[in-house]
C-alpha positions as CSV (number, residue, x, y, z in Angstrom):
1,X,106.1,148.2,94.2
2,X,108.9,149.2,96.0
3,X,110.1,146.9,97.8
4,X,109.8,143.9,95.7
5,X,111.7,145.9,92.8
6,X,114.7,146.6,95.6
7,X,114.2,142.9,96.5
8,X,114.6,141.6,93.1
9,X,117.7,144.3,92.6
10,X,119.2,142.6,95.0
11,X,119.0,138.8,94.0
12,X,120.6,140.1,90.8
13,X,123.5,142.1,92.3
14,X,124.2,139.7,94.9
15,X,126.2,139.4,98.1
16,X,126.2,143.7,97.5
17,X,124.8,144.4,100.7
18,X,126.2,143.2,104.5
19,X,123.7,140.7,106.1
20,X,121.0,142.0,108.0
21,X,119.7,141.0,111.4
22,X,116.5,138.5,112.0
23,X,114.9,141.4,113.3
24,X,115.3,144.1,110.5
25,X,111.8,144.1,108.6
26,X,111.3,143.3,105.5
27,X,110.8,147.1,104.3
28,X,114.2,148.6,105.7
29,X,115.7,145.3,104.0
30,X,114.5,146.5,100.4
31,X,115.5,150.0,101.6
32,X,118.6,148.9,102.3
33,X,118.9,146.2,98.7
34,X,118.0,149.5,96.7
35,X,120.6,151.6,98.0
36,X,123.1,148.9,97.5
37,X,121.5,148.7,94.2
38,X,121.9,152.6,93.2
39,X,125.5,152.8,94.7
40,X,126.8,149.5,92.9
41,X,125.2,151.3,89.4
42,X,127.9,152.6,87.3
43,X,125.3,154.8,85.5
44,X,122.1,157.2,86.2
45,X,119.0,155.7,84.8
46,X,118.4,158.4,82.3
47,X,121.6,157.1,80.4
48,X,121.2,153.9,81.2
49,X,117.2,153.7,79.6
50,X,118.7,156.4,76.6
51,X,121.6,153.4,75.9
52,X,118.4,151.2,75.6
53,X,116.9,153.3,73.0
54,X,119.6,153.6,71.0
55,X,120.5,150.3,71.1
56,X,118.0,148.2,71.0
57,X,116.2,149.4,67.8
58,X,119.8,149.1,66.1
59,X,119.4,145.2,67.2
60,X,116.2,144.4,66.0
61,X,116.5,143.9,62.9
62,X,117.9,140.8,62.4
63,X,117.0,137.9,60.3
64,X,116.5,135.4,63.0
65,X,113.8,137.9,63.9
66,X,112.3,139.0,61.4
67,X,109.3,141.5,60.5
68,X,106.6,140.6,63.0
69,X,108.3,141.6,66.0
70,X,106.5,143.0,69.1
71,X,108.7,144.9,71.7
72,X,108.3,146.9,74.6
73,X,110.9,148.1,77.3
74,X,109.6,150.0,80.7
75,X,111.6,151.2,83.9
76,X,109.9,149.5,86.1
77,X,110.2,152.0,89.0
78,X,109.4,155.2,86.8
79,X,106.4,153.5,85.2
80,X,108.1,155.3,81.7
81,X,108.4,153.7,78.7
82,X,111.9,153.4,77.5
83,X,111.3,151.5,73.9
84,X,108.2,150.0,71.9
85,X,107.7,148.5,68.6
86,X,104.8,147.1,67.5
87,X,103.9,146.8,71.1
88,X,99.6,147.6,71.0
89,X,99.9,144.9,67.6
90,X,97.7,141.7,68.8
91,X,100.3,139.0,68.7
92,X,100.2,135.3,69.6
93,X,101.8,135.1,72.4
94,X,102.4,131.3,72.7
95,X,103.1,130.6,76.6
96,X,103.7,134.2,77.4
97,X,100.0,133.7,77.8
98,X,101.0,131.7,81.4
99,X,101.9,134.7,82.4
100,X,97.5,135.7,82.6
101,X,96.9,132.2,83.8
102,X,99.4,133.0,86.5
103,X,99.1,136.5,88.2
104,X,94.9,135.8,88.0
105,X,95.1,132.7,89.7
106,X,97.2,134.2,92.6
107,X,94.9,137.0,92.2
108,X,91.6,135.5,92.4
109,X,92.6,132.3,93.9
110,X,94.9,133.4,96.5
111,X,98.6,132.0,96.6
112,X,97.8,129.8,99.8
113,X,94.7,128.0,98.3
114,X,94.9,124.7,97.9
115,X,92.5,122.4,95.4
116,X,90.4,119.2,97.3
117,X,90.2,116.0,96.1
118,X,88.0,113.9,97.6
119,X,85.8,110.6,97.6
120,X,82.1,110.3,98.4
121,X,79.8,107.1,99.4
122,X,76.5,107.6,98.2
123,X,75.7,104.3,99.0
124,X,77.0,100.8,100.7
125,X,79.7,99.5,98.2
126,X,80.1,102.8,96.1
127,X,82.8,104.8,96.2
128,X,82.9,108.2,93.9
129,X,86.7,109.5,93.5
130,X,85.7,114.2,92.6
131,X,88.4,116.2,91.1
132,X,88.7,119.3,92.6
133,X,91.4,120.8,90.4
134,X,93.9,119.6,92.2
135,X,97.0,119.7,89.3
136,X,99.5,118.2,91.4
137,X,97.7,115.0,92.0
138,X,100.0,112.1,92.3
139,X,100.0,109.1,93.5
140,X,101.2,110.1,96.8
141,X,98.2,111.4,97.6
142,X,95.5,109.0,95.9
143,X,97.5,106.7,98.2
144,X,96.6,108.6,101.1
145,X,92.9,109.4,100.3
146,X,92.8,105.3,99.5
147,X,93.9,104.3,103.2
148,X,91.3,106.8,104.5
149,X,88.6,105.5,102.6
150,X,89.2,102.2,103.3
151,X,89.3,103.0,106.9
152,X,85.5,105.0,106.4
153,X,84.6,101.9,104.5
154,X,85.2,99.6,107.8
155,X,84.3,101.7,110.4
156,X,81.2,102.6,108.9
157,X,79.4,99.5,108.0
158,X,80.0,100.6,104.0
159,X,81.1,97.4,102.6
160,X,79.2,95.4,100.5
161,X,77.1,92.9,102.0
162,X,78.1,88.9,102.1
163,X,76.1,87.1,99.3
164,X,75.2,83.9,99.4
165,X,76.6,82.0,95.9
166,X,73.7,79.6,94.8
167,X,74.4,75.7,95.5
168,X,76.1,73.9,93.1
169,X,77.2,70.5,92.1
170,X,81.7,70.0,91.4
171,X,82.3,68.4,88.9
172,X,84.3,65.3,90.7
173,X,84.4,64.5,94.1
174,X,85.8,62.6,96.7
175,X,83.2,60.6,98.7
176,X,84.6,57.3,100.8
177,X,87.8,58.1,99.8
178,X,87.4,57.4,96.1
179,X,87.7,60.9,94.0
180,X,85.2,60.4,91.2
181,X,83.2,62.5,88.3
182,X,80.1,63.8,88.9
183,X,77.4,62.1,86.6
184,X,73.8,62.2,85.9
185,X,73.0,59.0,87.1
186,X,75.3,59.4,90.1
187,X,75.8,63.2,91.0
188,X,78.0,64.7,93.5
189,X,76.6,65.8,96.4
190,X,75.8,69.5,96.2
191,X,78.2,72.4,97.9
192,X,77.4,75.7,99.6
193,X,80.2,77.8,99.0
194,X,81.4,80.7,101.5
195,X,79.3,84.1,101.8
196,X,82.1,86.3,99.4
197,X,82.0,89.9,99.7
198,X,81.4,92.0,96.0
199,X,83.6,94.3,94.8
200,X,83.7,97.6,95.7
201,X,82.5,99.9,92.8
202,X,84.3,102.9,91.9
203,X,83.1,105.7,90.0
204,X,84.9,109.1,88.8
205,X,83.7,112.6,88.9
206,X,84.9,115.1,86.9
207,X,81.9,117.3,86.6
208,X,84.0,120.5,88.0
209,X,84.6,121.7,84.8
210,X,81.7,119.9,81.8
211,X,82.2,117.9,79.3
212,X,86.2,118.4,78.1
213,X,86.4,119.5,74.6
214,X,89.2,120.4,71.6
215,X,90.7,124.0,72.9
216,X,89.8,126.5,70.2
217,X,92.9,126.8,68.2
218,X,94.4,123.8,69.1
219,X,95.8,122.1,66.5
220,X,94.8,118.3,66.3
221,X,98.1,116.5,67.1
222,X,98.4,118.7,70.9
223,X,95.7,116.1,72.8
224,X,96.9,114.1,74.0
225,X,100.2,114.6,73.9
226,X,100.7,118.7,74.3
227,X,97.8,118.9,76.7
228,X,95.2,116.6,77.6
229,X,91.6,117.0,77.5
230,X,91.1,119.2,80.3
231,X,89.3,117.8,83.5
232,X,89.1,118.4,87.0
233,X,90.3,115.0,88.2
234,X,94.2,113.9,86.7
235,X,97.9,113.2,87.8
236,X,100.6,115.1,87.5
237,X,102.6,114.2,84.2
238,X,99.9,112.1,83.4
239,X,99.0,112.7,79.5
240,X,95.9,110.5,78.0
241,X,92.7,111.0,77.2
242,X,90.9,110.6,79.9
243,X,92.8,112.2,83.2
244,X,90.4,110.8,85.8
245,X,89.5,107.2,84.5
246,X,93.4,107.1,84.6
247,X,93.5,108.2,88.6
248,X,90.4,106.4,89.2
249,X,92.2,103.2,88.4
250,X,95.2,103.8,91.0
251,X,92.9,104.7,93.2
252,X,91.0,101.4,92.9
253,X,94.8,99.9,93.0
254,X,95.4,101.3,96.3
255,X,92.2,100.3,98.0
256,X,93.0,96.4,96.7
257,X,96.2,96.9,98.3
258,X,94.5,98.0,101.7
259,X,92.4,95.1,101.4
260,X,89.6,96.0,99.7
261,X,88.0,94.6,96.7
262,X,87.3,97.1,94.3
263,X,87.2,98.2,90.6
264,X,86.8,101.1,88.5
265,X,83.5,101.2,87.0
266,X,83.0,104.6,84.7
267,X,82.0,108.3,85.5
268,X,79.2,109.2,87.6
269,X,78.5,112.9,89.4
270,X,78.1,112.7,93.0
271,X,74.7,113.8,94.7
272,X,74.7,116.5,96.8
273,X,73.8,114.4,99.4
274,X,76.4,112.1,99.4
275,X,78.5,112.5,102.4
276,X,82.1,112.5,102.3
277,X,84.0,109.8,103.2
278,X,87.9,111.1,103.0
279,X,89.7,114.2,101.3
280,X,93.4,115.0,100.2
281,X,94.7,118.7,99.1
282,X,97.5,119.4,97.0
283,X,100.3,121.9,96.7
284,X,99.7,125.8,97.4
285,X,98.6,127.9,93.9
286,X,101.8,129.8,94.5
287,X,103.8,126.1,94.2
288,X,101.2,125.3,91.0
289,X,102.0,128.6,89.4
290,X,105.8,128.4,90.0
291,X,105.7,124.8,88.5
292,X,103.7,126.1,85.6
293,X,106.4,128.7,84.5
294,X,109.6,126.9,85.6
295,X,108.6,124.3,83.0
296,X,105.5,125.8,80.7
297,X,103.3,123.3,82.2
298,X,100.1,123.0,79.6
299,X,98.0,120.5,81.7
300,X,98.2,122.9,85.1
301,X,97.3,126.0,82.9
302,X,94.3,125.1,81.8
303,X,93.1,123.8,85.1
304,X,94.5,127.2,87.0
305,X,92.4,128.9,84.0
306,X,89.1,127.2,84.7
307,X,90.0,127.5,89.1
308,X,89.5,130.9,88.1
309,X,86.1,131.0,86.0
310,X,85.0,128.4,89.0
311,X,86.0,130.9,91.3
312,X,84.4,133.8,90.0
313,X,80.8,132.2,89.5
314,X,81.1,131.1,85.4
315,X,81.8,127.8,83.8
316,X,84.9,126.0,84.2
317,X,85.0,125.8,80.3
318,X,87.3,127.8,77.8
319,X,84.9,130.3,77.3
320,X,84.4,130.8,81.1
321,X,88.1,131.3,81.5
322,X,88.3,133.3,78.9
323,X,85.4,136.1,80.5
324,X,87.3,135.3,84.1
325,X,90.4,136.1,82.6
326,X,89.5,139.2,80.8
327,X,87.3,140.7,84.0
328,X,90.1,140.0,86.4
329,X,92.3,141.9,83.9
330,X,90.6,145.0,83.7
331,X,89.7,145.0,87.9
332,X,93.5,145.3,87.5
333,X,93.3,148.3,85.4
334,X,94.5,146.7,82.3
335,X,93.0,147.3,78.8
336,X,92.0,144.6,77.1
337,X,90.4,145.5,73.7
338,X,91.6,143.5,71.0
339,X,92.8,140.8,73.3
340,X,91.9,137.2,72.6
341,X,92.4,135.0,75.4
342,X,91.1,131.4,73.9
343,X,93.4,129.3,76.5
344,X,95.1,129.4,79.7
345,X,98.3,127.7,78.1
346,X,98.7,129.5,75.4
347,X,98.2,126.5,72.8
348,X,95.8,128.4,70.8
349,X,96.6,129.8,67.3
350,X,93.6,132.5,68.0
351,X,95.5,134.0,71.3
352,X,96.2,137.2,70.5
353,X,97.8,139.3,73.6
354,X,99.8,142.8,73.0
355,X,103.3,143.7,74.3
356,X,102.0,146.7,75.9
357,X,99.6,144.5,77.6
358,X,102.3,141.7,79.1
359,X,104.1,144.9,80.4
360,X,101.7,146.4,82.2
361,X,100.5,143.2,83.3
362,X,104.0,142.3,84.7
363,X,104.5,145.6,86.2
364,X,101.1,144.9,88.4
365,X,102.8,141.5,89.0
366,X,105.6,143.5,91.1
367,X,103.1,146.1,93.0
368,X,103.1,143.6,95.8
369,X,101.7,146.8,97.8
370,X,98.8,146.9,96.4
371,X,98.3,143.0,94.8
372,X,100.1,140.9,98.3
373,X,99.1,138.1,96.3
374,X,101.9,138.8,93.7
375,X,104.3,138.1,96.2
376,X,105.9,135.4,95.1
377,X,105.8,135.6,91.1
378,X,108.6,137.5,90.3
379,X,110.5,134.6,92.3
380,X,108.5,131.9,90.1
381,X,109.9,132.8,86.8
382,X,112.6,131.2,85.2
383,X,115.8,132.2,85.6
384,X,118.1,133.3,82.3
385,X,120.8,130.5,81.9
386,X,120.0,129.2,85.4
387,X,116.6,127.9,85.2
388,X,113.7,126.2,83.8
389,X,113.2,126.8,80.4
390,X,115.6,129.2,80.4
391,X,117.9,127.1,81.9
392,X,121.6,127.0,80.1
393,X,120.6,123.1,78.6
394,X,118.3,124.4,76.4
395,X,120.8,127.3,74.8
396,X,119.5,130.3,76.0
397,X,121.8,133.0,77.7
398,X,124.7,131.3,76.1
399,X,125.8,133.1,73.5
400,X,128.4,135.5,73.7
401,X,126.3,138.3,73.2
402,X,123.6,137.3,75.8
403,X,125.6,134.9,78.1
404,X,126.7,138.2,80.1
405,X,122.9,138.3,81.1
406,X,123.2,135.1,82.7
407,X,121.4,135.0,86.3
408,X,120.2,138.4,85.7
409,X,117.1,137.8,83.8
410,X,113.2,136.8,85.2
411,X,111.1,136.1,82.8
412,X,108.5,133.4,80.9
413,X,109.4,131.4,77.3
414,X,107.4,130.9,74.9
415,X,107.5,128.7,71.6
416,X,104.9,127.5,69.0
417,X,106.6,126.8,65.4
418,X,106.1,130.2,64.7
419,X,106.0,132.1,67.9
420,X,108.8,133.1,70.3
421,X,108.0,134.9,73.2
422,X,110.0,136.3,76.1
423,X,108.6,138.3,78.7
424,X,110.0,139.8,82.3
425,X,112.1,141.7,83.8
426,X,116.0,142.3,84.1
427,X,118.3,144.7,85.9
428,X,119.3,147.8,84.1
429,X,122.8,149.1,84.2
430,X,121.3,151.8,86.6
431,X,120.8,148.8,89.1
432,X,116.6,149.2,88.4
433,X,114.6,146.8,86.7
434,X,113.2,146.9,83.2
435,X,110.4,145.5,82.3
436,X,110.3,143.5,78.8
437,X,108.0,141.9,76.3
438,X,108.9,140.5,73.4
439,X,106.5,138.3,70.4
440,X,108.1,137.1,67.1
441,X,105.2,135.9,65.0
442,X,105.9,134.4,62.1
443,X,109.0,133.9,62.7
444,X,111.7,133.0,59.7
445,X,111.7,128.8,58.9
446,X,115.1,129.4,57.4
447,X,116.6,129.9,60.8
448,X,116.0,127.5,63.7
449,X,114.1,128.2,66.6
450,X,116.8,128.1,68.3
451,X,118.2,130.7,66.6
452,X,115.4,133.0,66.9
453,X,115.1,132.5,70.5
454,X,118.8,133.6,70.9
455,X,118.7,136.5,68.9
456,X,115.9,137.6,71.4
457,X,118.4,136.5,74.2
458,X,120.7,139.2,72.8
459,X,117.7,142.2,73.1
460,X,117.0,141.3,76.1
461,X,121.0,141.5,77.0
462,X,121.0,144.9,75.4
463,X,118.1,146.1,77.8
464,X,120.4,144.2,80.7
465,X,122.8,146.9,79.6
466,X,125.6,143.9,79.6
467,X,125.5,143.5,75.6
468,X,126.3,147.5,75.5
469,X,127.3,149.6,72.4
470,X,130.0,148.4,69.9
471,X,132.0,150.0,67.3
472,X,129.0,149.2,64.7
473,X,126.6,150.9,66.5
474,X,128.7,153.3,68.1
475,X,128.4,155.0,71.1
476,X,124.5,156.2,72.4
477,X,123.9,159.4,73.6
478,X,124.2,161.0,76.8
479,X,120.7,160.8,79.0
């Protein structure tokens, strides 16, 4: 955990260390990024985590808050907790639940795997476009698998065969250089028209993950428009109802365009015997996870969510996710009773995910040691004022109680009309990171959420140490 934690320290006091030669390994950098770290620190971490204690319980009550707020604060080198409210209280954790989807996909997926899609001829003139899970389809790539079909198509003898239209009579003609209609009494001589070619028929299958269904929880209005019906086969951005009939058809475009007739002709699963014909892959599950937090992406969690039950021998369904989800948990040594994890995007009224849990969940996420895989998560998260949905556009880290925290903050939103989550970590005033989870449920309709999530801004600038002790609160005492 180490090194990642001095990493981190560093991005977040930066420039605080000279440069480093190529040569000098990754370890005695961190060794070096801590020390820089602990000298730059104005304070020892037991006064720095006692300023938190006093502090932060002084701030949380507020309004914008209100009642149902879930909190907890741990020193992420010590492994102590620091401060905790409500934080074993099942809460819905809106897309704080990302955070699952994302450290169990890189664990049980592997941050260099990469999803196939590919297309299959089971037979002359049939074409079958299978989803793999690939969630950064686009049409980049359907472009590319396209050309290297067509190319199978040809080389291989896989076209349709020439028919042979029947005979038939035109309805004028020209015969001795008079151009008359064709009648009865005198008809026009008959016509054999060319040998034409049929269109090639393309089918989709998106068998990877069963029959797409309502998410449990989900309220009515999210498909398709939240998050579509999830499927194994579907661009990027792309939101309707059906995903893969959608990439089927610019697939089908880009074979016409390569010369081939072809059209889109429903779903169909392929047979096992069906050889392959072409295959594209997609971005890394460490560039799909990093997408999925920078901007809360719904479509690519629930597809990451079902990669995992795939992975680990269940269903690709909601219910397989959800036992995936909860076994790769505990493997991590995480306790999980009285979780509910319905989703992978955290859409679902009927999550229910702790504080305590996200915190210890977050601390695994920086035990790169141990969990290699976790390498590049803490780098993934959106950046306070900087980033993503953190980013200063959307207000947060702009206040002048929080804006101090600016650039100094890692951590995932979340936001139903209720719900406002904000999990991660931050630098301490001691120079180490704190680790931080914090669920408003029900959250007060007389303020906006806005509001809410700004308020939350300011606790997490209090655990920052920036937003420190004022003549209200007075002065904390020494650690």
């Amino acid at each position: 955990m180490r090194s990642v934690i001095a990493l981190s320290t560093a991005a977040l006091v930066c420039c605080a260390t000279p440069a480093l030669a190529d040569s000098d390994s990754l370890a005695e950098r961190a060794d070096a990024a801590a020390a820089a770290a602990r000298l730059t620190a104005k304070v020892s971490s037991a006064q720095a985590n006692a300023a938190i204690a006093f502090l932060v319980p002084l701030r949380v009550s507020n309004p914008r808050i209100g009642n149902s707020f879930g909190l907890d604060v741990v020193d992420a080198s010590s492994g102590e907790p620091i401060y905790s409210r409500m934080a074993q209280t099942p809460m819905r954790p809106a897309s704080n639940m990302k955070i699952v989807t994302a450290l169990t996909a890189l664990k049980v997926l592997g941050p260099d795997t990469r999803m196939t899609t590919d297309t299959l001829v089971p037979q002359k003139g049939t074409v079958i476009l299978r989803g793999g899970g690939d969630t950064t389809l686009g049409v980049d790539e359907l472009t590319r698998l396209a050309k290297a079909t067509a190319k199978y198509l040809r080389t291989n003898a896989l076209l349709p065969d020439l028919v042979q239209p029947a005979d038939y009579r035109p309805k004028t003609c020209t015969v001795d250089g008079k151009t008359r209609k064709s009648t009865t009494k005198n008809p026009c001589p008959l016509v054999t028209p060319a040998k034409t070619r049929p269109a090639v028929k393309v089918l989709v299958d998106d068998s990877l993950y069963g029959t797409p269904k309502k998410g449990p929880g989900w309220t009515d209005s999210y498909q398709p428009y939240i998050a579509r019906p999830v499927r194994p086969l579907g661009r990027i951005g792309v939101y309707q109802w059906d995903s893969a009939q959608e990439a089927g058809g610019v697939f089908t475009s880009a074979l016409r365009a390569r010369g081939i007739k072809a059209r889109t002709a429903g779903h169909q699963d392929a047979p096992e015997s069906a050889p392959v014909a072409a295959a594209v892959t997609g971005d890394t599950v460490a560039a799909q996870v990093r997408y999925m937090l920078q901007v809360s992406e719904n479509n690519i969690a629930e597809m990451l969510y079902r990669q995992v039950a795939v992975e680990r021998g269940r269903k690709g369904t909601f219910k397989g996710g959800r036992l995936a989800a909860r076994d790769t948990l505990r493997e991590l040594g995480l306790d999980t009773t009285g979780l509910r994890l319905m989703d992978g995007s955290g859409l679902s009224r009927d999550d229910r995910l702790t504080p305590r849990l996200l915190t210890g969940l977050l601390a695994e996420g920086l035990d790169t040691e141990e969990h290699p895989e976790f390498e590049s998560f803490l780098d993934s998260l959106p950046v306070g004022g900087r980033t993503g949905t953190l980013s200063a556009s959307t207000g947060r880290f702009t206040t002048s109680p929080s804006k101090c925290a600016a650039g100094q903050v890692f951590a995932k939103t979340g936001t139903l009309f209720d719900t406002i989550g904000l999990s991660g970590y931050t630098k301490g005033e001691d120079g180490e990171l704190k680790i931080f989870s914090a669920l408003v449920n029900d959250r007060p309709q007389s303020y906006s959420p806005l509001s809410t999530r700004q308020a939350v801004d300011g606790i997490v600038a209090t655990i920052n140490g920036c937003w420190g002790p004022t003549k209200k609160t007075g002065q904390p005492p020494a650690g």
